[in-house]
Rosetta silent file (secondary structure, phi, psi, omega in degrees, C-alpha in Angstrom):
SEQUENCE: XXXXXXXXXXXXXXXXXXXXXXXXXXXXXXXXXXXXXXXXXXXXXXXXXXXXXXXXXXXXXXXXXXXXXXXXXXXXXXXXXXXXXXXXXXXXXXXXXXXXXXXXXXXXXXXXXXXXXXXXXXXXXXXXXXXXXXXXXXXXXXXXXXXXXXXXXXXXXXXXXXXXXXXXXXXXXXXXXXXXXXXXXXXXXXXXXXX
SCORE:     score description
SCORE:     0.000 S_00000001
   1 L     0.000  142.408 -168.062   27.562  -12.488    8.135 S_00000001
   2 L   -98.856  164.654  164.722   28.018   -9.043    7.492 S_00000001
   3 E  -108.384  165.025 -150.996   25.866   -6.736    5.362 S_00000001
   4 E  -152.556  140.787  134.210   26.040   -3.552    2.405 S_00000001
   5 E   -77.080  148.048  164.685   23.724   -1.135    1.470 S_00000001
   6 E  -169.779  175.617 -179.432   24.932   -0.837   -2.136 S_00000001
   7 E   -97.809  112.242  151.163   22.954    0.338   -5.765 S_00000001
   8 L   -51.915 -177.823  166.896   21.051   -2.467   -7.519 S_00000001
   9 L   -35.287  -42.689  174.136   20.971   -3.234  -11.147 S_00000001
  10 L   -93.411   16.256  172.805   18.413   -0.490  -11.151 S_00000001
  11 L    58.701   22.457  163.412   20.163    1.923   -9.489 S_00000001
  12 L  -104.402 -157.799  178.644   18.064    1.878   -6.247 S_00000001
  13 E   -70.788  151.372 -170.382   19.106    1.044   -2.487 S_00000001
  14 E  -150.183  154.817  173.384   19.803   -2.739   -2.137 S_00000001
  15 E  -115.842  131.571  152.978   20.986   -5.093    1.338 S_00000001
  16 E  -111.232  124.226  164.042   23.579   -7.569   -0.204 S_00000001
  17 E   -38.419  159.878  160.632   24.895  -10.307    1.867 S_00000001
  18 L   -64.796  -10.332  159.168   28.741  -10.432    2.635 S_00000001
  19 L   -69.865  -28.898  148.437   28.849  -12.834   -0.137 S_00000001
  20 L   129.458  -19.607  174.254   27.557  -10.187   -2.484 S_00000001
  21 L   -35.106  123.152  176.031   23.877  -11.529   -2.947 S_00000001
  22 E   -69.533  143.149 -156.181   21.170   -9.167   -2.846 S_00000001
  23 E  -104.081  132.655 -170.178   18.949  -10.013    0.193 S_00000001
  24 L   -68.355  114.867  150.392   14.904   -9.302   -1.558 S_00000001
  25 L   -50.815  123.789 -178.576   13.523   -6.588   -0.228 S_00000001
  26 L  -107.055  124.472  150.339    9.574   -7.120    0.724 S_00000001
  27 L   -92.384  166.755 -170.376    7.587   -4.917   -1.140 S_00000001
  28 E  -112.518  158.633 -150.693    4.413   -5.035   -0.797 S_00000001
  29 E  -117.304  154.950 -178.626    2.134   -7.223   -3.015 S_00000001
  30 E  -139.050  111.023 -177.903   -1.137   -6.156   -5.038 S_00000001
  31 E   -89.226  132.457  176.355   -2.876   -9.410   -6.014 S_00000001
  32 E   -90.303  122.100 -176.179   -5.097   -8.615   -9.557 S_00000001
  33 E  -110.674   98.771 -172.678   -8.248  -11.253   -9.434 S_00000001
  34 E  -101.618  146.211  171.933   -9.528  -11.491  -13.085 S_00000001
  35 E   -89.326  107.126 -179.666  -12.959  -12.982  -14.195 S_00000001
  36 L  -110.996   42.551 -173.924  -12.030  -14.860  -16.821 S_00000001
  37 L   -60.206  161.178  178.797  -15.371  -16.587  -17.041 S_00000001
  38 H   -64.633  -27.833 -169.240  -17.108  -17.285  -20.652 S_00000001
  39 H   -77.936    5.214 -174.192  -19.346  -14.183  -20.184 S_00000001
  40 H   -94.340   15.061 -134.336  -16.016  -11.856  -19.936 S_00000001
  41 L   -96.353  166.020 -165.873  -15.139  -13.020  -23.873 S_00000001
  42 L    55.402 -129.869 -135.427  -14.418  -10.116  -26.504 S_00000001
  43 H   -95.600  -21.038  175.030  -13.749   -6.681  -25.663 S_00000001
  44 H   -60.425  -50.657 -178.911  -14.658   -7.086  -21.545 S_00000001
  45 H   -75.041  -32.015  152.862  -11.614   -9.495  -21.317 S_00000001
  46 H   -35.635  -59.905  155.493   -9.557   -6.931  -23.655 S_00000001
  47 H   -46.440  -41.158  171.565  -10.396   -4.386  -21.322 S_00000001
  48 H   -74.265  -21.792 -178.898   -9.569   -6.113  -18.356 S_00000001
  49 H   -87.493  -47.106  159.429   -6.232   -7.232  -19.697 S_00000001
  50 H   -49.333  -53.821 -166.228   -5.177   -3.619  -20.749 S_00000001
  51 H   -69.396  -40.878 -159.070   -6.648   -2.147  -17.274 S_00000001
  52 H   -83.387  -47.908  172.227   -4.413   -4.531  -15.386 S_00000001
  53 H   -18.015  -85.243 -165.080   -1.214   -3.716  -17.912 S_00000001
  54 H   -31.161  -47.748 -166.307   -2.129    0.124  -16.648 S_00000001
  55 H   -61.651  -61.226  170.265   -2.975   -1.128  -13.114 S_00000001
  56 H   -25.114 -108.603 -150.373    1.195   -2.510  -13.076 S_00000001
  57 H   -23.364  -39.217 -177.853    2.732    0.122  -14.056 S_00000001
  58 H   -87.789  -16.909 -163.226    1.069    2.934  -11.535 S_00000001
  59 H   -96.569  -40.662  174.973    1.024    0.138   -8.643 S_00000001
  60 H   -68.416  -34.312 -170.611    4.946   -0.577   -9.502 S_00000001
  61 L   -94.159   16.898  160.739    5.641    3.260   -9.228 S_00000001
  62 L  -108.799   15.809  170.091    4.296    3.400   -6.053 S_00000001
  63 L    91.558   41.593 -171.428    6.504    0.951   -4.818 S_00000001
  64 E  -135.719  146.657  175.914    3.954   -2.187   -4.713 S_00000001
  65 E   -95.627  147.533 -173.423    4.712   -5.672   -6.824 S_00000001
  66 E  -107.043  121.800 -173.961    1.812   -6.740   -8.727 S_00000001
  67 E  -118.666  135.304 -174.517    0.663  -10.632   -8.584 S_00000001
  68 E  -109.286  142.686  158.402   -2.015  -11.529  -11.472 S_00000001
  69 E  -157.856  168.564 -164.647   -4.872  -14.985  -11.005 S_00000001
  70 E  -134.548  162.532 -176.734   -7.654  -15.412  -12.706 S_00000001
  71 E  -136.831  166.821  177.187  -10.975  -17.437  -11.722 S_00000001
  72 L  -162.405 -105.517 -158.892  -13.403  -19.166  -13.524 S_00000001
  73 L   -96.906  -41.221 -162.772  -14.756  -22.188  -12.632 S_00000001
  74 L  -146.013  145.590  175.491  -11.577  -22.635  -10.760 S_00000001
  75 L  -117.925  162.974 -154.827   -8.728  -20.198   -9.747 S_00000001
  76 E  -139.874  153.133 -165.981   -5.164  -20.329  -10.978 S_00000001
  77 E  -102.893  140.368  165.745   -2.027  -18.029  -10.164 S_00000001
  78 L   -89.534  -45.740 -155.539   -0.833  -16.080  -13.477 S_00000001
  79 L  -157.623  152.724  172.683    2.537  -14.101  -11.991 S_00000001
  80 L  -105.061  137.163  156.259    3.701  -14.194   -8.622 S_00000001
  81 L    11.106  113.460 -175.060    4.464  -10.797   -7.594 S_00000001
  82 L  -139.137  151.927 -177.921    6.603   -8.885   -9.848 S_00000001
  83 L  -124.128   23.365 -165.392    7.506   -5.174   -9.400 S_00000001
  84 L  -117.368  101.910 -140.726    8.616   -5.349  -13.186 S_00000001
  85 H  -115.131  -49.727 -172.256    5.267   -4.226  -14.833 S_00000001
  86 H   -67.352  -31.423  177.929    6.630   -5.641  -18.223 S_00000001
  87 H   -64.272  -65.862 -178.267    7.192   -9.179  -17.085 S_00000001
  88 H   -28.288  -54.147 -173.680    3.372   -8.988  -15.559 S_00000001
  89 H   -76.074    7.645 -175.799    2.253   -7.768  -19.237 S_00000001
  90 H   -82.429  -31.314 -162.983    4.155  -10.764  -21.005 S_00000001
  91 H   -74.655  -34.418 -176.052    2.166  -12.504  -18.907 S_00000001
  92 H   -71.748  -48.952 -161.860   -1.561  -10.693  -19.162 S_00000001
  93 L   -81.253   29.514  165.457   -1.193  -10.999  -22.670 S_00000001
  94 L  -115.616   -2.348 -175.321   -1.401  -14.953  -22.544 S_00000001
  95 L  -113.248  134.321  179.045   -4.745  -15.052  -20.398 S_00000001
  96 L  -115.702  174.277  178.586   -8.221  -15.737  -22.009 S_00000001
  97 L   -67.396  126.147  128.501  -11.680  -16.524  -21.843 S_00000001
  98 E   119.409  -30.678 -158.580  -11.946  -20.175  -20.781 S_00000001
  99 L   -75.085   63.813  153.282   -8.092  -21.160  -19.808 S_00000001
 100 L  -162.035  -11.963 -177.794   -9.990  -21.972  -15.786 S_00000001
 101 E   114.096 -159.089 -158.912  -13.658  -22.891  -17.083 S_00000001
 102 L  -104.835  -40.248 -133.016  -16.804  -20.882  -17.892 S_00000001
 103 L   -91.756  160.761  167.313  -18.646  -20.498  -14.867 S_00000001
 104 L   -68.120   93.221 -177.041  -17.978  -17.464  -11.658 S_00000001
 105 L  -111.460   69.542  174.559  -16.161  -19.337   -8.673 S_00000001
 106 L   -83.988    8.210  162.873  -15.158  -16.207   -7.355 S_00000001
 107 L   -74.089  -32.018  169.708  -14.745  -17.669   -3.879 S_00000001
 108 L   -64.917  -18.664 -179.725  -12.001  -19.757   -5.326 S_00000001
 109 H   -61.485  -33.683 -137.279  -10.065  -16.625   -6.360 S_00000001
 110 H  -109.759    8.289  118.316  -10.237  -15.148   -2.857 S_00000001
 111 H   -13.308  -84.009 -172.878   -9.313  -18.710   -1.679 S_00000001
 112 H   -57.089  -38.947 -134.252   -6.002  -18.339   -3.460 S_00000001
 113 H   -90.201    4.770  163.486   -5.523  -15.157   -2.694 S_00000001
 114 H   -62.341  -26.321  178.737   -5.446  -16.145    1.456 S_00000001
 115 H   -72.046   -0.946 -161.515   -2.517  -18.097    0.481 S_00000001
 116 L   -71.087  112.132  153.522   -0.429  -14.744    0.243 S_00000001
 117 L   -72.695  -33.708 -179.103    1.825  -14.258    3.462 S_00000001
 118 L  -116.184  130.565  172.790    2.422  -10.778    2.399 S_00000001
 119 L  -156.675  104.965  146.070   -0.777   -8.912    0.769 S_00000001
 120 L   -50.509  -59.135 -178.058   -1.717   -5.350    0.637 S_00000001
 121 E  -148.522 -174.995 -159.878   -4.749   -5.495   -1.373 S_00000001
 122 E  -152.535  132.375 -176.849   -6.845   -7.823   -3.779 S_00000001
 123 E  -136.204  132.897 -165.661   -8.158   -5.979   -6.310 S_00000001
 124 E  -135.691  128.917  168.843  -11.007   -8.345   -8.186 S_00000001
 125 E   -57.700  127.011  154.926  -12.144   -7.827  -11.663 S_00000001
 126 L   179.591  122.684 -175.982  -15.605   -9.339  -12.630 S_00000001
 127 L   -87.186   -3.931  174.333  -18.871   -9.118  -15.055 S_00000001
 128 L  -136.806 -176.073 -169.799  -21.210  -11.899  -13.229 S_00000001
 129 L   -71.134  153.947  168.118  -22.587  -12.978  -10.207 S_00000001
 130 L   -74.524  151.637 -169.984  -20.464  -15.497   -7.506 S_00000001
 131 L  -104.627   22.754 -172.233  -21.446  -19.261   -8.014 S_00000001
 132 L  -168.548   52.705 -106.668  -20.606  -19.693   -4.038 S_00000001
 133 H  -111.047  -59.959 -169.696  -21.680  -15.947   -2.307 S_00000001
 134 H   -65.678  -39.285  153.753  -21.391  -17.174    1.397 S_00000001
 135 H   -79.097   -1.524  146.878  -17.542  -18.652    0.731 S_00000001
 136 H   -68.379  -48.419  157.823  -16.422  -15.694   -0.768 S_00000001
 137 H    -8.200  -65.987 -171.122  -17.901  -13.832    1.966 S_00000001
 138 H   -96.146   -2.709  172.574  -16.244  -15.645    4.594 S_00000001
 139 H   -95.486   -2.827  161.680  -12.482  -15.663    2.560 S_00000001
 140 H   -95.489  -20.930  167.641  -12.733  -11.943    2.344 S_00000001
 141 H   -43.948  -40.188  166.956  -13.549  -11.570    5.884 S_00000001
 142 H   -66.797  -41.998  156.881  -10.331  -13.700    6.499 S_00000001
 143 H   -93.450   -0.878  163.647   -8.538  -11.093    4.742 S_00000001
 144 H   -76.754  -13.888  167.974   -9.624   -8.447    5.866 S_00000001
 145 L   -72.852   -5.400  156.471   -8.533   -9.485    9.601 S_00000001
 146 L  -103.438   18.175 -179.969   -5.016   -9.467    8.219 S_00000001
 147 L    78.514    2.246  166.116   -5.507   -6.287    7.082 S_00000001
 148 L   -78.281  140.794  178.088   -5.909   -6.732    3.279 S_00000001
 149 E   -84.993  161.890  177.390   -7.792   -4.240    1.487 S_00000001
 150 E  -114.080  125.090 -179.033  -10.677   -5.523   -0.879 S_00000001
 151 E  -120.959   88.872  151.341  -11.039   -3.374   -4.197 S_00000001
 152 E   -95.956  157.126 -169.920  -13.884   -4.566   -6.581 S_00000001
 153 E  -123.052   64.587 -166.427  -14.777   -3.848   -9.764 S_00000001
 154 L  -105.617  156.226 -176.243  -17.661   -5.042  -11.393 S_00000001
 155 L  -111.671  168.491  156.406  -19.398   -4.788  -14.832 S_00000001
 156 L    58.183  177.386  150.650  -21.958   -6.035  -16.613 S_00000001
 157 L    -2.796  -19.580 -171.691  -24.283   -8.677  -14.835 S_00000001
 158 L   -62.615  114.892  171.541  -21.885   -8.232  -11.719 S_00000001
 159 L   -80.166  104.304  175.874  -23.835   -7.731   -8.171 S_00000001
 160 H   -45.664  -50.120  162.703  -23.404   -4.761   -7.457 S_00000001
 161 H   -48.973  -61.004 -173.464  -24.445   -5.283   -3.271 S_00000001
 162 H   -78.487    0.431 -176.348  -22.632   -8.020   -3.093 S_00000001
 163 H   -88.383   -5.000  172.533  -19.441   -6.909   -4.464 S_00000001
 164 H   -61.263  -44.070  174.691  -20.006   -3.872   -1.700 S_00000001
 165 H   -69.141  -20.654  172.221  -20.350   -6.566    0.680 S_00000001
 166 H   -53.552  -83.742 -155.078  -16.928   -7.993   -0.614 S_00000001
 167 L   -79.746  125.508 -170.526  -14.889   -4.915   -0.571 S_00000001
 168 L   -17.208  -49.123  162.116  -13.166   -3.418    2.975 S_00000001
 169 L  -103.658  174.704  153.035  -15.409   -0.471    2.209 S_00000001
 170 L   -77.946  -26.436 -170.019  -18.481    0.288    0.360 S_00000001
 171 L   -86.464    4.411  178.171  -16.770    2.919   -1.103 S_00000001
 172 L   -89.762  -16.058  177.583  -14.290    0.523   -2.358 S_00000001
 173 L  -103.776  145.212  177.042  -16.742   -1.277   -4.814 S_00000001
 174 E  -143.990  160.237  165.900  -17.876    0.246   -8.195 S_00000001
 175 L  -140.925  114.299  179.212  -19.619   -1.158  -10.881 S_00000001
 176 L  -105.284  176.482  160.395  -18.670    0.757  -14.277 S_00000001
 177 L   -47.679  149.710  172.811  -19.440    0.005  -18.248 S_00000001
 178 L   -62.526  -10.478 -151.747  -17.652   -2.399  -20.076 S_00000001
 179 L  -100.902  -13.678  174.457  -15.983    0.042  -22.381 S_00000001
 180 L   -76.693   -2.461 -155.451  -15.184    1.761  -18.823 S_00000001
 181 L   -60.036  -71.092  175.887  -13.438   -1.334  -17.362 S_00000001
 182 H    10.557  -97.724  176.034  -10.001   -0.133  -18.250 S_00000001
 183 H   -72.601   16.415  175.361   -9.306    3.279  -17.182 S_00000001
 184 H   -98.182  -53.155  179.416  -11.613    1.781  -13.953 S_00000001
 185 H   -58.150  -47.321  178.871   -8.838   -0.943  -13.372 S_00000001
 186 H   -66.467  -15.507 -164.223   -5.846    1.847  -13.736 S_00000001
 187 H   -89.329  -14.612 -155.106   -7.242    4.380  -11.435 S_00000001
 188 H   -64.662  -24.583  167.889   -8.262    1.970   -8.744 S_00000001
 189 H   -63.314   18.838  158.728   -3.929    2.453   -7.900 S_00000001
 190 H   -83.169  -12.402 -170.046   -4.738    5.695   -6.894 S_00000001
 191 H   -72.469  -56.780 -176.521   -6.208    3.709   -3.799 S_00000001
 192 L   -45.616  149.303  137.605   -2.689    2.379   -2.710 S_00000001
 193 L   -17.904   32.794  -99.415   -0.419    3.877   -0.408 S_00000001
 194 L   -81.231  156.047 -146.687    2.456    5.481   -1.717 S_00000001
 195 L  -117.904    0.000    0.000    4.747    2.740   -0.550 S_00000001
């Protein structure tokens, strides 16, 4: 079957099928890992939902799609990959305190986020301690031997050492203020690639 270069809807470069389909392009994916534990409730989960909005938008203009889950007790997929930063925030602005349980399973996030065939980086969100330290441990080790980066971000109550142990680098873990979470979540896309 033959193939076109031709200008998507959105006026970039596109492969279309001889049939006229566009054939998806892989971009590369930026998974967002939110704690959406009871202790993130009021202005920490505000923050975090805003920071990831922000987080979109600069991660989409570098040419990366942004996939949101959230953990709790349990972890759950939000968005699959989108490189459409406004579909992502239709989406952030439906997740709360509570919709996964109360408690930190933040081994279950990083669980999910192994299921990814394509992953640049995992960028994880969180104000408390992990309720399972050695399997998180060993599911970011698993990605980092595929070459996913680890970004954390913690606040609050969040252990600090261990999210250092977590993240690809030590210099890859921070632990800011709550009121800092935000603007902490947008800049961490300065970390990406330009893609």
């Amino acid at each position: 079957m033959r193939q076109l270069l031709t200008l998507n809807n959105e006026g970039k470069l596109a492969l279309r099928s001889g049939n006229g389909r566009e054939i998806a392009h892989r971009e590369s994916n930026v998974l967002l890992l939110l704690d959406t534990s009871g202790s993130m409730a009021g202005n920490k989960i505000q923050q975090a939902k805003s920071g990831a909005v922000d987080f979109a938008h600069s991660a989409s203009a570098k040419g990366y799609s942004t996939a949101l889950a959230v953990f709790a007790d349990r972890a759950a997929m939000v968005c699959d990959p989108v490189a459409d930063s406004g579909t992502l925030a239709s989406k952030i602005a439906k997740v709360d305190v509570g919709i996964v349980g109360g408690s930190t399973n933040l081994a279950a996030g990083l669980v999910l986020a192994g299921k990814f065939a394509e992953l640049a980086a995992v960028v994880v969100v969180t104000d408390g301690a992990s309720n399972n330290n050695r399997t998180a441990l060993d599911a970011s080790t698993l990605l980092k031997s595929r070459g996913v980066e680890i970004i954390c971000i913690g606040t609050d109550d969040a252990d600090t050492n261990f999210l250092r142990q977590l993240a690809t680098r030590v210099d890859l873990a921070t632990h800011v203020s709550a009121q800092n979470l935000r603007g902490s979540i947008q800049d961490v896309s300065r970390l990406l690639p330009k893609g």
